[in-house]
C-alpha positions in Angstrom: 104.2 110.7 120.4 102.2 108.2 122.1 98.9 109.6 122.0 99.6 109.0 118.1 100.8 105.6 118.2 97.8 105.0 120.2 95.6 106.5 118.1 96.8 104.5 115.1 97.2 101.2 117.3 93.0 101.8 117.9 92.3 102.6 114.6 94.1 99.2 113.4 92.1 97.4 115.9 89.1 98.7 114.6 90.3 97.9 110.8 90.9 94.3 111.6 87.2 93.7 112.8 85.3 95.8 110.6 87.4 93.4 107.9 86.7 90.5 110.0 83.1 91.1 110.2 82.9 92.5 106.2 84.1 88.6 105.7 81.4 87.3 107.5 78.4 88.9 106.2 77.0 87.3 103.1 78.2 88.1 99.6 77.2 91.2 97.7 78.6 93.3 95.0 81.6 95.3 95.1 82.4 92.9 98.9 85.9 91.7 97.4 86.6 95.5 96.6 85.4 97.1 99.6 87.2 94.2 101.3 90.1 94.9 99.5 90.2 98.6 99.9 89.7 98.0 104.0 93.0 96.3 103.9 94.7 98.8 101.8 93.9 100.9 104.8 95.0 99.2 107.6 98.5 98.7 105.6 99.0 102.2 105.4 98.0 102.8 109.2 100.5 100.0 109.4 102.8 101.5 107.6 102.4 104.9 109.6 102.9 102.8 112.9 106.3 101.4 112.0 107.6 104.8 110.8 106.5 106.4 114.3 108.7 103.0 116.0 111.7 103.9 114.0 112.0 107.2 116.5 111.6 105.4 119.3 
């Protein structure tokens, strides 16, 4: 199971600085919902990460 958490712990990381950076570029259209969809992400990889810790 820990090549999984791993794996989701990475892809977190790299949800976090592609939101990060999406902040930082200058507006567009659609940035608050892409923006907002980036986050719904991460929660679920979240999500996925703390129902992997309740086995451990």
């Amino acid at each position: 199971m820990d090549h999984v958490w791993n794996s989701l712990r990475h892809w977190a990381d790299n949800w976090e600085e592609r939101i990060e950076d999406e902040k930082k570029r200058p507006d567009y259209k659609g940035k608050e919902e892409y923006i907002k969809q980036l986050k719904g992400e991460l929660k679920s990889i979240r999500k996925a990460m703390d129902e992997i810790h309740k086995w451990f």
